[in-house]
DRENDO-1510 file (C-alpha; in Angstrom, 1 decimal, always signed):
<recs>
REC; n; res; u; v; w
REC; 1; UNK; +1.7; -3.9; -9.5 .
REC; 2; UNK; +3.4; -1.3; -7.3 .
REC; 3; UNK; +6.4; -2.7; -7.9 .
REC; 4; UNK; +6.2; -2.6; -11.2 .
REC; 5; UNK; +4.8; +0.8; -11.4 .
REC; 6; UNK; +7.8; +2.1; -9.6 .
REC; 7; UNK; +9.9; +0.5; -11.9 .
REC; 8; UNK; +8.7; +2.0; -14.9 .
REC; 9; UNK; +8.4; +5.0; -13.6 .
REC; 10; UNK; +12.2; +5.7; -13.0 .
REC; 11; UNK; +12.8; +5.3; -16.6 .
REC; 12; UNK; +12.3; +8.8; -18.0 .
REC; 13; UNK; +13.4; +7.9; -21.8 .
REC; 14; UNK; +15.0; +4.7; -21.7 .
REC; 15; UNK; +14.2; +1.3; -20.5 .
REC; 16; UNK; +17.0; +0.4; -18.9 .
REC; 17; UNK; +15.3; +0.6; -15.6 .
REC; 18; UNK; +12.7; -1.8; -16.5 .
REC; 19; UNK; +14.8; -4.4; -18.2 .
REC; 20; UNK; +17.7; -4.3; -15.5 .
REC; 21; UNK; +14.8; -5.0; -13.2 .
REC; 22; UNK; +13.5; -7.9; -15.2 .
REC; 23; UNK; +16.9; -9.7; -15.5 .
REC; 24; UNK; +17.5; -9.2; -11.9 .
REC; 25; UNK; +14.1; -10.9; -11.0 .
REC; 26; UNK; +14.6; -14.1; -13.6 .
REC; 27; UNK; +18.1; -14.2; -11.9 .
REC; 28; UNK; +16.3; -14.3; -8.7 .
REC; 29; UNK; +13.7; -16.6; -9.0 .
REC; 30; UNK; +16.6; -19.2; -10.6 .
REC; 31; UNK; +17.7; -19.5; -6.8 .
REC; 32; UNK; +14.0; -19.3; -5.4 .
REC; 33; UNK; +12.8; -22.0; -6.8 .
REC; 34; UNK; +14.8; -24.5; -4.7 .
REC; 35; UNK; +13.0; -22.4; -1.5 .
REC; 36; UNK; +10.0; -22.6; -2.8 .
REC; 37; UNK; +10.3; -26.6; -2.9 .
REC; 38; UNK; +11.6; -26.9; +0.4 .
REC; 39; UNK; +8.7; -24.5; +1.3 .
REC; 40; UNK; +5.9; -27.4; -0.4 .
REC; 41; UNK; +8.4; -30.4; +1.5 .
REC; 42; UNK; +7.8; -28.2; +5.3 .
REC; 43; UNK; +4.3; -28.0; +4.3 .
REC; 44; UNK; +4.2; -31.3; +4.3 .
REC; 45; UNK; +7.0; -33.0; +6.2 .
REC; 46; UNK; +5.6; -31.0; +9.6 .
REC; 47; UNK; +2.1; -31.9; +10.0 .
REC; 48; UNK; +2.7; -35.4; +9.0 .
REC; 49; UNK; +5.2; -36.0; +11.7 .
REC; 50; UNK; +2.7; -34.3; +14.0 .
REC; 51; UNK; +0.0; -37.0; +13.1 .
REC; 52; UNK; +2.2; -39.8; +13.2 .
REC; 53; UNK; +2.0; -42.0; +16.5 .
REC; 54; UNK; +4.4; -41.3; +18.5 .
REC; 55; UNK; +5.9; -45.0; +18.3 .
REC; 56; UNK; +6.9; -43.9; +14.8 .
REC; 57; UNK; +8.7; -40.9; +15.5 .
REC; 58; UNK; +5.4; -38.8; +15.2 .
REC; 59; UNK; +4.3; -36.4; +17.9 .
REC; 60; UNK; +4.4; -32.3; +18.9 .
REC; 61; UNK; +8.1; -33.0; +19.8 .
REC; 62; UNK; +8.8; -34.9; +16.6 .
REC; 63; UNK; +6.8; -32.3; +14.7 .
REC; 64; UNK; +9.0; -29.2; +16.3 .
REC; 65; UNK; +12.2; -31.1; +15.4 .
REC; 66; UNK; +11.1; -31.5; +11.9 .
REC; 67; UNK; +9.8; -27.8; +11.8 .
REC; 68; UNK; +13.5; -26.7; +13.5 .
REC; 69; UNK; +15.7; -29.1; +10.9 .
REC; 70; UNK; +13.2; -27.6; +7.9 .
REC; 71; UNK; +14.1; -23.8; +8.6 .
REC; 72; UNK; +17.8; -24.9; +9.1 .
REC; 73; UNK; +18.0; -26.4; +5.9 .
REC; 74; UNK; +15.9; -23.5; +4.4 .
REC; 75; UNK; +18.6; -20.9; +6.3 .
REC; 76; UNK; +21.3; -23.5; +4.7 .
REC; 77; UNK; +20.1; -23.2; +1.4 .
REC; 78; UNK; +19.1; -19.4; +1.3 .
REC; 79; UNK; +23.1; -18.9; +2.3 .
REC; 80; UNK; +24.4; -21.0; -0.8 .
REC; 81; UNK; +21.8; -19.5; -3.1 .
REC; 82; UNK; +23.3; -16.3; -2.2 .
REC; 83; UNK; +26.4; -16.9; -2.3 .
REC; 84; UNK; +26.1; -19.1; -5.5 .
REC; 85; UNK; +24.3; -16.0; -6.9 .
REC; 86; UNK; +27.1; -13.7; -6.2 .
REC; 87; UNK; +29.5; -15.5; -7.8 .
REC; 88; UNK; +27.6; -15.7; -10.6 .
REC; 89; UNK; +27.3; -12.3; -11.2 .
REC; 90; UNK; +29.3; -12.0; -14.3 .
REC; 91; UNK; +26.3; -14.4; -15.8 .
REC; 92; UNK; +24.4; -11.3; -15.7 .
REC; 93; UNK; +26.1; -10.1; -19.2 .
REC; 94; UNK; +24.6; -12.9; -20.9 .
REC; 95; UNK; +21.0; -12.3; -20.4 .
REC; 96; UNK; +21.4; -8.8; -22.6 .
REC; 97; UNK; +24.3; -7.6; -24.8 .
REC; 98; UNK; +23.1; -3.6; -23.8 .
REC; 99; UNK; +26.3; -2.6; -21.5 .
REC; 100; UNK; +23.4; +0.5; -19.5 .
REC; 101; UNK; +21.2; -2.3; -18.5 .
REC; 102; UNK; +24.4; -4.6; -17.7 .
REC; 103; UNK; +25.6; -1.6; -15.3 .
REC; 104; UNK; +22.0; -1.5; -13.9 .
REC; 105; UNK; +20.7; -4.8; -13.3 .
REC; 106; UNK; +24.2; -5.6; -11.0 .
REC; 107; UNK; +22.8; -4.3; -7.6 .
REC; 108; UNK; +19.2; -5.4; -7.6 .
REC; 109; UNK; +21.3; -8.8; -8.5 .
REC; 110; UNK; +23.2; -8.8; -5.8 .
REC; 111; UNK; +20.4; -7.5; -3.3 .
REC; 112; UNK; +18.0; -10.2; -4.3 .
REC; 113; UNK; +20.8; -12.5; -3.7 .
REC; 114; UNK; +21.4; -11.0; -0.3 .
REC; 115; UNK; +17.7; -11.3; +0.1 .
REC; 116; UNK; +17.9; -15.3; -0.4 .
REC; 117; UNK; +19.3; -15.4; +3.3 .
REC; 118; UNK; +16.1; -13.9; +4.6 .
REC; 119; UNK; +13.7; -16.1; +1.7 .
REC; 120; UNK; +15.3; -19.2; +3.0 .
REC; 121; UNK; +14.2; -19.4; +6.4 .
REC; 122; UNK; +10.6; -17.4; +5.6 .
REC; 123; UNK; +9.5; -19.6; +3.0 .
REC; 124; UNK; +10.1; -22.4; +4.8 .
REC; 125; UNK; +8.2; -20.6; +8.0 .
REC; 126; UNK; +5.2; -20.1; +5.8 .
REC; 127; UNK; +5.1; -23.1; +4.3 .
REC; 128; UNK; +5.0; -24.8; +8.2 .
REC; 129; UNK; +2.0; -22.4; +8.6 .
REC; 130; UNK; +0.8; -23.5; +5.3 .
REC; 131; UNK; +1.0; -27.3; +6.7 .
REC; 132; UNK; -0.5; -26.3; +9.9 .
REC; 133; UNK; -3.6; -24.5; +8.0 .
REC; 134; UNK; -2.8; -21.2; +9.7 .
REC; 135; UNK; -4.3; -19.2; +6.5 .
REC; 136; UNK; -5.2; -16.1; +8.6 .
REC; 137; UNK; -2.4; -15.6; +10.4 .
REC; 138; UNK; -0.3; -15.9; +6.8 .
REC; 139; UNK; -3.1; -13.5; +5.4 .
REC; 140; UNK; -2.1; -10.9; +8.5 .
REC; 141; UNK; +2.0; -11.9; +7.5 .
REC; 142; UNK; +0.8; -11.4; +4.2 .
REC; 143; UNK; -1.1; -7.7; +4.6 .
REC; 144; UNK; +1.5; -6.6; +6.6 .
REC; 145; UNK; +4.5; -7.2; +4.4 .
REC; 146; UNK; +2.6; -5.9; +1.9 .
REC; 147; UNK; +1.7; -2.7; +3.4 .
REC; 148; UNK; +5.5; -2.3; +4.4 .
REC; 149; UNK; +6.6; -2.6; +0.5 .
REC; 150; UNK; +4.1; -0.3; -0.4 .
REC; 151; UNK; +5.5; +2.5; +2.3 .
REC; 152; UNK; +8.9; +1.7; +1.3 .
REC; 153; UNK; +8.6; +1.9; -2.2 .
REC; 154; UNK; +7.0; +5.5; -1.3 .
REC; 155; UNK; +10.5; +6.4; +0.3 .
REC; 156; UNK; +12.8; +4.7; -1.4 .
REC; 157; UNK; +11.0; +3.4; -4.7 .
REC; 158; UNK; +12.3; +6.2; -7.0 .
REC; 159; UNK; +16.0; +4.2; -8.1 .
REC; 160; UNK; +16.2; +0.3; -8.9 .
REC; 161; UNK; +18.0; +0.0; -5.9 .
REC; 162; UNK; +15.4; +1.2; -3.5 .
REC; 163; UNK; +12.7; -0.7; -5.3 .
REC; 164; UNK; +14.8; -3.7; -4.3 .
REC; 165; UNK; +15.5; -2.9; -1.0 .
REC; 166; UNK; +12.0; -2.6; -1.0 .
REC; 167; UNK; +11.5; -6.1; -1.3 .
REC; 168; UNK; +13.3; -6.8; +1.9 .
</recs>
């Protein structure tokens, strides 16, 4: 809600602002929907390998490996949503034929692609956590993050840029 209140309320007379932002977030969630899946496999993946006997492969050991390969492949795949992202860029004309929203909507783009390096390795994280039923610790994660979007869209929220930076 803050973020889309900050949003709408850099557009004085236009709603370039607002629609720039909404392309840039569908272009976004195109590449974090493949994190968000290999959020649901580490939520799974982990804990089972940490219940399985250890004469097949299960085990705290087997269960840290798993945990450490899931947030590489997460890191992995957060880099080539990025950069798959930014080189898709030109893309971004096709989701509106208005040039002022086409201009505006091509740094939150690139941003939130930037930001898939960070989402790859975090969703992964939580969904570990997730696996591992560690609901108050991701609530604390959770309050926390929040609290720091809200402070920085108080700084920086008043451009479409600095409501994405926001995000990070």
């Amino acid at each position: 809600l803050a973020v889309t209140r900050a949003t709408q309320a850099i557009d004085t007379g236009s709603s370039a602002a607002a629609a720039a932002h909404t392309i840039a977030m569908n272009f976004w969630q195109l590449g974090g929907v493949v994190l968000f899946a290999l959020s649901a496999v580490a939520s799974i993946l982990v804990p089972a390998t940490l219940n399985a006997l250890p004469s097949s492969g299960g085990g705290k050991n087997a269960a840290k490996r798993a945990a450490d390969r899931m947030i590489g492949w997460g890191v992995v795949a957060g880099a080539c949503l990025a950069a798959t992202q930014l080189l898709a860029l030109p893309l971004l004309d096709l989701f509106t034929s208005v040039q002022d929203v086409r201009d505006a909507a091509r740094a939150p783009a690139i941003i939130g692609a930037l930001l898939q390096l960070l989402n790859g390795a975090a969703f992964v994280a939580e969904g570990i956590m997730q696996g591992h039923a560690a609901f108050a610790r991701l609530a604390v994660h959770a309050v926390l993050a929040s609290a720091a979007l809200l402070g920085s869209l108080h700084v920086m929220g008043h451009t479409l840029v600095g409501v994405w930076l926001s995000f990070g």
